[in-house]
OpenMM code with the backbone's topology and positions (N, CA, C; nanometers):
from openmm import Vec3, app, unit

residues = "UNK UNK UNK UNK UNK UNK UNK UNK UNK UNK UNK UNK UNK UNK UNK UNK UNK UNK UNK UNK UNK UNK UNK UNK UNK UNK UNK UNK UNK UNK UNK UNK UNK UNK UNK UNK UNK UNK UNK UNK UNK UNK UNK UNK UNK UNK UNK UNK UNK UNK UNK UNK UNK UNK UNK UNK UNK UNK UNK UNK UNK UNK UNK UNK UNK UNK UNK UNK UNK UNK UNK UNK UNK UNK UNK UNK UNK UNK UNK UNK UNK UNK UNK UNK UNK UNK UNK UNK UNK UNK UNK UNK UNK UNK UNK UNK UNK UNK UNK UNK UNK UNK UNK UNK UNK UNK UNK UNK UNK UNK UNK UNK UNK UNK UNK".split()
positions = [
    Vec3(-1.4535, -0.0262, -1.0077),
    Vec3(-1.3745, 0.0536, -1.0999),
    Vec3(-1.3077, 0.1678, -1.0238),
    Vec3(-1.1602, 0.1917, -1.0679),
    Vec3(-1.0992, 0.2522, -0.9780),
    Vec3(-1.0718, 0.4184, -1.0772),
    Vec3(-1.1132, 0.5534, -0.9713),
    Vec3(-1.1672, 0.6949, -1.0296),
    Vec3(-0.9933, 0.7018, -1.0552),
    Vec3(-0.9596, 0.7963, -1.1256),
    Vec3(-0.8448, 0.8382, -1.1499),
    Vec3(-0.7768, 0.9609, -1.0459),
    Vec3(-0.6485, 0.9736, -0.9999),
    Vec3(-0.6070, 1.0508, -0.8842),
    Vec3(-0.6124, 1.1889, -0.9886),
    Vec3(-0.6974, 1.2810, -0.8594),
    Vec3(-0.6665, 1.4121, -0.9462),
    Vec3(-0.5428, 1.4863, -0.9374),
    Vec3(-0.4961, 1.5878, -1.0316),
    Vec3(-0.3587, 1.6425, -1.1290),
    Vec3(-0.3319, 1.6740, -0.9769),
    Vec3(-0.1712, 1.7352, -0.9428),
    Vec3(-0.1029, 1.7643, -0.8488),
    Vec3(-0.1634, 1.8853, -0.7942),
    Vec3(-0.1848, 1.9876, -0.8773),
    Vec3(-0.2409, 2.1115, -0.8289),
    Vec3(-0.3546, 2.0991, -0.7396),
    Vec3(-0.4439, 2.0319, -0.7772),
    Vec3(-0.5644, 1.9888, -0.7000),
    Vec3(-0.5721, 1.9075, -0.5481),
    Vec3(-0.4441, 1.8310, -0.6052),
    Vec3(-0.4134, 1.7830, -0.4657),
    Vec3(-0.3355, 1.9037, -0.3631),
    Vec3(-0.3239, 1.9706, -0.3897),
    Vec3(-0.2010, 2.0581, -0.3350),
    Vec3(-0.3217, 2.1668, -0.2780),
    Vec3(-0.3977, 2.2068, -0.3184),
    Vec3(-0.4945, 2.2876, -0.3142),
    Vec3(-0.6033, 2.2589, -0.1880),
    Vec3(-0.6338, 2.0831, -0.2464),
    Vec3(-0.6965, 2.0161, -0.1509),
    Vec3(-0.6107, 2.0220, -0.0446),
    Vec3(-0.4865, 1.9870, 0.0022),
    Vec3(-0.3675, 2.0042, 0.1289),
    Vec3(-0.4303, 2.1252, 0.2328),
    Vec3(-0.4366, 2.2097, 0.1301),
    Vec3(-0.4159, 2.3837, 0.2203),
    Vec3(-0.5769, 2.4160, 0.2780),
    Vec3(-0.6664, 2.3814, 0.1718),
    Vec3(-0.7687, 2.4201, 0.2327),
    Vec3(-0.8750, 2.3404, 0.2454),
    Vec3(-0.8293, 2.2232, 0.2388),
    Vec3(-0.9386, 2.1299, 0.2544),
    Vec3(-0.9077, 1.9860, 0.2755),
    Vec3(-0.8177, 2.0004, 0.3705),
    Vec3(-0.7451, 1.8378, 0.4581),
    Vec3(-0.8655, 1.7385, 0.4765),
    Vec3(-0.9985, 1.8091, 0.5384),
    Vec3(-1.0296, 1.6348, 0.5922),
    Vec3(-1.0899, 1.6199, 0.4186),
    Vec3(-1.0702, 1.6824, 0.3128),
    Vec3(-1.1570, 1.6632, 0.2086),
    Vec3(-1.0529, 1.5553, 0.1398),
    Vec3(-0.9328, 1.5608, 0.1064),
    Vec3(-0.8505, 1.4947, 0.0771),
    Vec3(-0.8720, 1.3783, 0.1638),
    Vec3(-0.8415, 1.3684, 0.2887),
    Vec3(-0.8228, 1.2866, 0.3521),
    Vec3(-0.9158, 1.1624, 0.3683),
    Vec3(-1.0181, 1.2044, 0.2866),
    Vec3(-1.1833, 1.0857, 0.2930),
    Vec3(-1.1518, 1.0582, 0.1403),
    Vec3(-1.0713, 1.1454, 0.0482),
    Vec3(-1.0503, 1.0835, -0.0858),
    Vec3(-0.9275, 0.9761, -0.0435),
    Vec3(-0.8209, 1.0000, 0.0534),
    Vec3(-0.7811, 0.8816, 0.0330),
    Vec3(-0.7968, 0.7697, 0.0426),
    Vec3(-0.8684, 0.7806, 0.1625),
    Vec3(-0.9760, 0.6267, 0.2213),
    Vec3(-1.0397, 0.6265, 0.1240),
    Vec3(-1.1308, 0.6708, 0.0459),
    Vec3(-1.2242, 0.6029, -0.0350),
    Vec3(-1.1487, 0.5121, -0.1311),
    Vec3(-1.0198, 0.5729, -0.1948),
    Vec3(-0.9139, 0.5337, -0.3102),
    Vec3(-0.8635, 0.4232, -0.2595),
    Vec3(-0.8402, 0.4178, -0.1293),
    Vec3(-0.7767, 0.3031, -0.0438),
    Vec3(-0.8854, 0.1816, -0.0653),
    Vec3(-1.0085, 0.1934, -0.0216),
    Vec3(-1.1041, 0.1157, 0.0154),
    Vec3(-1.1454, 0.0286, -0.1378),
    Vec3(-1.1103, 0.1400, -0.2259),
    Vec3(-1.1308, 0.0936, -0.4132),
    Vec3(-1.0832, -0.0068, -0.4171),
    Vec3(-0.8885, 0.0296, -0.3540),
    Vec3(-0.8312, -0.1083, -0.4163),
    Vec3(-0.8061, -0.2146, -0.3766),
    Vec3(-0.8599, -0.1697, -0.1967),
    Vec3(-0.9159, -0.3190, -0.1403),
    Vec3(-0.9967, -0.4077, -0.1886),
    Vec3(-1.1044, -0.3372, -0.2103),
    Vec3(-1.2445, -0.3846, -0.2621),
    Vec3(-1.2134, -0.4510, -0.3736),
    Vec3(-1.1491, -0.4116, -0.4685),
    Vec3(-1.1071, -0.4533, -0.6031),
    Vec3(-0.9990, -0.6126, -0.6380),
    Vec3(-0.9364, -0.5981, -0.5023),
    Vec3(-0.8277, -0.6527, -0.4892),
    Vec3(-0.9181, -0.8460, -0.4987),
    Vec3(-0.8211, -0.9299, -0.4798),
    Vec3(-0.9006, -1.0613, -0.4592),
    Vec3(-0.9380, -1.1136, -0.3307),
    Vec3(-1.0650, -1.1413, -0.3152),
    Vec3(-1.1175, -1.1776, -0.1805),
    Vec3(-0.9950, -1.2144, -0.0540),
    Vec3(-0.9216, -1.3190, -0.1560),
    Vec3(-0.8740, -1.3968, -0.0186),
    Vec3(-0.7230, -1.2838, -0.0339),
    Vec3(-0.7222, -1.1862, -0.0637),
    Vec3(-0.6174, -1.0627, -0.0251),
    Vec3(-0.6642, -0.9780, 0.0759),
    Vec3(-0.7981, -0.9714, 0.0689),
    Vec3(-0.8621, -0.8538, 0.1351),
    Vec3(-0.8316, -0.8275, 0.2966),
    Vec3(-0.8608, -0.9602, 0.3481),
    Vec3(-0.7776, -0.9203, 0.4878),
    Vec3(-0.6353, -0.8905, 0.5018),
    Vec3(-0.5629, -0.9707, 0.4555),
    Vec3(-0.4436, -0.8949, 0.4772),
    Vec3(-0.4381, -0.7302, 0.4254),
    Vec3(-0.4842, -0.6553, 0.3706),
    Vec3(-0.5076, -0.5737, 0.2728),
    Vec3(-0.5421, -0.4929, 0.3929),
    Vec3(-0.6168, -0.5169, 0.4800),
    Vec3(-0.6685, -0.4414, 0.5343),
    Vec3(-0.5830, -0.3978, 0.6579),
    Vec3(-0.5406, -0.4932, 0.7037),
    Vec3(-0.4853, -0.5415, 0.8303),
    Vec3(-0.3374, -0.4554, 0.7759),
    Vec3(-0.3063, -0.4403, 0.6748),
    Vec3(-0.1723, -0.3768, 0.6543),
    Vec3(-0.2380, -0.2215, 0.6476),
    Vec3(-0.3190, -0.1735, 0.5918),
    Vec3(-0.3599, -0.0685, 0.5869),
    Vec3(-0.4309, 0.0040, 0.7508),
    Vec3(-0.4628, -0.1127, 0.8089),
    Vec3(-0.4580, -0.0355, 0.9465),
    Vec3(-0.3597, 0.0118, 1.0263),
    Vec3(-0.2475, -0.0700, 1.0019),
    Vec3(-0.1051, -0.0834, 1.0519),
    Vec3(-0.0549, 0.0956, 0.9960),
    Vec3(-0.0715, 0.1060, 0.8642),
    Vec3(-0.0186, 0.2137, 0.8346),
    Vec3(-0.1054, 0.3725, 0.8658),
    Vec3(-0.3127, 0.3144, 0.8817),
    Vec3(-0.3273, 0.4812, 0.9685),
    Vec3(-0.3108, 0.4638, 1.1079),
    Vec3(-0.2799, 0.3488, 1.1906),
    Vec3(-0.2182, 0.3713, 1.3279),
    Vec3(-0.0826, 0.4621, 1.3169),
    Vec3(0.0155, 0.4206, 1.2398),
    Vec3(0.1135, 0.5185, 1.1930),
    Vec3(0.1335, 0.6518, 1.1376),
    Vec3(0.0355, 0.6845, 1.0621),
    Vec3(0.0023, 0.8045, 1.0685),
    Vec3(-0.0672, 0.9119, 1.1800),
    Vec3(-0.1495, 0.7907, 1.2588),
    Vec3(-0.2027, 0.8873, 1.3143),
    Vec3(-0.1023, 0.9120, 1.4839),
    Vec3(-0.0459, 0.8346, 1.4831),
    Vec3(0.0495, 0.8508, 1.5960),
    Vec3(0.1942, 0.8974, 1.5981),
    Vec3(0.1782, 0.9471, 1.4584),
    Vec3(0.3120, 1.0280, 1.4030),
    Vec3(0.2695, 1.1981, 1.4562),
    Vec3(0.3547, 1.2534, 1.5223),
    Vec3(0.3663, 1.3985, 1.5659),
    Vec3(0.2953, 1.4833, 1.4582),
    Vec3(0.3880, 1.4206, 1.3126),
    Vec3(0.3606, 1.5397, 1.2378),
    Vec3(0.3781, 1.4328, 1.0671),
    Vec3(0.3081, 1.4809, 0.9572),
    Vec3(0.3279, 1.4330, 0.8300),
    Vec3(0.4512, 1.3800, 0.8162),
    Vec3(0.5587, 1.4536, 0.7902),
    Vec3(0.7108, 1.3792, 0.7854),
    Vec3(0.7437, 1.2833, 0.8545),
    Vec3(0.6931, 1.2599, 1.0120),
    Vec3(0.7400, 1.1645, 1.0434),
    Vec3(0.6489, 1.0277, 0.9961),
    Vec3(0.5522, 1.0670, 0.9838),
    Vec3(0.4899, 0.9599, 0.9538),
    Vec3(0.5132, 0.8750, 0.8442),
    Vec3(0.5867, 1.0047, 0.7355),
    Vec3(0.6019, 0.9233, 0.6079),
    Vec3(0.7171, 0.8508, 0.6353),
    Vec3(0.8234, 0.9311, 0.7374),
    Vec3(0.9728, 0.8249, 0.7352),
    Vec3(0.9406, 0.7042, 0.8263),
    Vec3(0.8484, 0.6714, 0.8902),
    Vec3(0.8209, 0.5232, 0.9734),
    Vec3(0.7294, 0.4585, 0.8593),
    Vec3(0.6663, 0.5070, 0.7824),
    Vec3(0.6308, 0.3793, 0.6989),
    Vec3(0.7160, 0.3729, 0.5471),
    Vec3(0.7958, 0.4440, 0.5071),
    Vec3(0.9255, 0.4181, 0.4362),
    Vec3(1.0093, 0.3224, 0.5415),
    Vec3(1.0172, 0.3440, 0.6225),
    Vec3(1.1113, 0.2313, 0.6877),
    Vec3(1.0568, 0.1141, 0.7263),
    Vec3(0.8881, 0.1129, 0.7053),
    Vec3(0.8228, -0.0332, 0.7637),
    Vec3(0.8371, -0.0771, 0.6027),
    Vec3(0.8050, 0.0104, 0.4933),
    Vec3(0.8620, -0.0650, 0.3519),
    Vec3(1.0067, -0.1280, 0.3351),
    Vec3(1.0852, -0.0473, 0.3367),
    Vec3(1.2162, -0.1021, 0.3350),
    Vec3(1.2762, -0.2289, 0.3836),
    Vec3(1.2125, -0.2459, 0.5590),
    Vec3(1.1841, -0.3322, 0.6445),
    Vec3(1.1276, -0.4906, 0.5615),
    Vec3(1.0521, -0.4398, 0.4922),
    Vec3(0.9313, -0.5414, 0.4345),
    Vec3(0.9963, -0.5996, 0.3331),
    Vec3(1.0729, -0.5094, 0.2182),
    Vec3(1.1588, -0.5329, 0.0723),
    Vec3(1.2794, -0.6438, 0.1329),
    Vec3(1.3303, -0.6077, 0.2700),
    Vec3(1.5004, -0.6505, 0.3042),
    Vec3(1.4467, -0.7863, 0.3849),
    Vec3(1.3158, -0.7958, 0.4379),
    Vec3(1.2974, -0.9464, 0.4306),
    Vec3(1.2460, -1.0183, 0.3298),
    Vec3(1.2245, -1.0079, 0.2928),
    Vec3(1.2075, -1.0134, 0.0995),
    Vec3(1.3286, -1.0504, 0.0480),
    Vec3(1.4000, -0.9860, 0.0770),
    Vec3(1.5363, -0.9841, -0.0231),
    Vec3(1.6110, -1.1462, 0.0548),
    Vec3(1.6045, -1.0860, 0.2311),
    Vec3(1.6423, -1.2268, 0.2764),
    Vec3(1.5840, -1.3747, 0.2210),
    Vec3(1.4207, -1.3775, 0.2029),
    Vec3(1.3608, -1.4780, 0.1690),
    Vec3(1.4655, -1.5491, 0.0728),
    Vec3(1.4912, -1.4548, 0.0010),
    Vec3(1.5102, -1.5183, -0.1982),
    Vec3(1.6641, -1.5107, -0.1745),
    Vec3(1.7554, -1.4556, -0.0898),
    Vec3(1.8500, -1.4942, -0.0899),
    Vec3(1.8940, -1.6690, 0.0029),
    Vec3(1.8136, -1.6677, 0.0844),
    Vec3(1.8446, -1.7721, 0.1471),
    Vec3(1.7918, -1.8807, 0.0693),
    Vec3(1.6901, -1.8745, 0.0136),
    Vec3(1.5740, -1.9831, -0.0762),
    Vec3(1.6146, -2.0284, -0.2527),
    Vec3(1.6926, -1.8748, -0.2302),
    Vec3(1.7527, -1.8909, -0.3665),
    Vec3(1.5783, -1.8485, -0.5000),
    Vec3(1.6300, -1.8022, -0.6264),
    Vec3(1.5533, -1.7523, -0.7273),
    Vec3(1.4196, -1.8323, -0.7179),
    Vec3(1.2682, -1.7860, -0.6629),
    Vec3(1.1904, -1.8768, -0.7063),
    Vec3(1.1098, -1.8228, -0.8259),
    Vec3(1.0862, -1.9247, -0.9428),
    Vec3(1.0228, -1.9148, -1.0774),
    Vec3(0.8947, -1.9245, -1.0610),
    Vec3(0.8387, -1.9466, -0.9624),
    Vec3(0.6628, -1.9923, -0.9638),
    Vec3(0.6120, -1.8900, -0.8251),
    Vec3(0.5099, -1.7865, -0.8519),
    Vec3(0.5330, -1.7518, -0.7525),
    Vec3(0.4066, -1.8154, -0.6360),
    Vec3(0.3661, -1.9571, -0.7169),
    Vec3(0.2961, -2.0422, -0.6111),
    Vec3(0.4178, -2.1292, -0.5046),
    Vec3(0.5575, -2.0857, -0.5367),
    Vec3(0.6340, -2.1906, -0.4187),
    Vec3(0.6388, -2.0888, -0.2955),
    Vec3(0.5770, -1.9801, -0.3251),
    Vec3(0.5742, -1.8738, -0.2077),
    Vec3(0.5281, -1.8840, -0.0866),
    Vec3(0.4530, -1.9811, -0.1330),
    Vec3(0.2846, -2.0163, -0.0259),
    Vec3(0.3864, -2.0801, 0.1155),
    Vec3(0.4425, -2.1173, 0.1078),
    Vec3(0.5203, -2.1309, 0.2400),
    Vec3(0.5785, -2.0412, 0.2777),
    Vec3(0.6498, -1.9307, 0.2600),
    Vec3(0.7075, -1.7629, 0.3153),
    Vec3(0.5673, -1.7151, 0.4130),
    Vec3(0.6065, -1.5902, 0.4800),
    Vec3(0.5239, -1.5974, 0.6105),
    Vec3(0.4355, -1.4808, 0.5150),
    Vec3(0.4050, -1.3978, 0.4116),
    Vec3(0.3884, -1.3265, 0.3149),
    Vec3(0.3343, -1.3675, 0.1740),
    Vec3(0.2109, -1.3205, 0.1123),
    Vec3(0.2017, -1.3193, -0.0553),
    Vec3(0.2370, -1.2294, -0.1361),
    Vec3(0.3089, -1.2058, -0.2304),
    Vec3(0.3032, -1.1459, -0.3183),
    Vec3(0.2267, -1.0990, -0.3940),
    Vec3(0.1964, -0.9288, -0.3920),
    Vec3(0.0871, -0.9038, -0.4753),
    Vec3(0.0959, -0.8016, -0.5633),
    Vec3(0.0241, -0.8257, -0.6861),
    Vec3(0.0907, -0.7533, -0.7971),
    Vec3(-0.0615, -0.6159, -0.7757),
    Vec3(0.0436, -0.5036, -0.8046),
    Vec3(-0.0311, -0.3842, -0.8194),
    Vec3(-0.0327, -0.3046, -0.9374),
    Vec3(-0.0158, -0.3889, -1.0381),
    Vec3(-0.0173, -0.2826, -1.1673),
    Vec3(-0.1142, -0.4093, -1.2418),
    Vec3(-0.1835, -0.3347, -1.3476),
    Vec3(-0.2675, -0.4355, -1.4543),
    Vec3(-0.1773, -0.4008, -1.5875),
    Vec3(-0.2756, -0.4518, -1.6905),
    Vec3(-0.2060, -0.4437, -1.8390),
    Vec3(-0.1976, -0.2915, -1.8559),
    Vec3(-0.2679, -0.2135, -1.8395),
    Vec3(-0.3112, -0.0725, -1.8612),
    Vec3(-0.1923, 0.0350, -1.8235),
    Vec3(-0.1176, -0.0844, -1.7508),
    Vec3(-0.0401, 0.0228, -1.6133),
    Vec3(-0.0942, 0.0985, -1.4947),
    Vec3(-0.1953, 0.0860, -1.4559),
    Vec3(-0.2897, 0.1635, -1.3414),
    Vec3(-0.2610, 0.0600, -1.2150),
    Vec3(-0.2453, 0.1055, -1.1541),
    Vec3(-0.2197, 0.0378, -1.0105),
    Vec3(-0.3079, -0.0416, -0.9317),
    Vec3(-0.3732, -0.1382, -0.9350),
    Vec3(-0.4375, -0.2598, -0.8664),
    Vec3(-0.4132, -0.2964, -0.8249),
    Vec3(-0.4865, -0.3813, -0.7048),
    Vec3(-0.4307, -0.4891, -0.6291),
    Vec3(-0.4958, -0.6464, -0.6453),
] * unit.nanometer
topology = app.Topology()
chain = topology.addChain("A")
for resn in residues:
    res = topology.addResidue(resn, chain)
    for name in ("N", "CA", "C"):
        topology.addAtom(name, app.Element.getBySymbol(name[0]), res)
């Protein structure tokens, strides 16, 4: 079961005076929706999430870090976009299973973000 993110202030609060305290809430939040996610997601799940604290942590500074993994997203969406333009509209998203990628849905009925 996944805890709810606390209000902005708190996070903001947590920022200034208490970084590594935040910073073990995000891993834990991270690790939730691995854990949560479906077995045979979990490695990739992970393996993308290492990809992104190597990126953080070899980013100079916060900003840059966020603009190299906005651009490894973007990166990710525009081969995406290539897939389905070259493949044309697919309706099932079991004809996927051949793309080098799965599709994975992160919202439930509730609207809360899952994987």
């Amino acid at each position: 079961m996944q805890r709810d993110l606390p209000d902005f202030d708190t996070l903001m609060a947590m920022a200034k005076d208490a970084p590594e305290q935040l910073e073990a809430l995000r891993k834990s939040m991270i690790d939730e929706v691995i854990s949560d996610a479906s077995p045979k997601h979990q490695p990739r799940l992970k393996g993308l999430q290492f990809t992104l604290d190597m990126e953080i942590q070899r980013a100079p500074n916060s900003l840059i870090s966020c603009m190299k993994i906005s651009k490894m997203m973007h990166n990710s969406m525009n081969r995406l976009r290539t897939f389905f333009d070259e493949n044309g509209e697919i309706q099932d998203s079991r004809d996927i299973s051949t793309s080098r990628a799965d599709i994975i849905c992160f919202e439930n009925s509730k609207g809360k973000l899952r994987a």
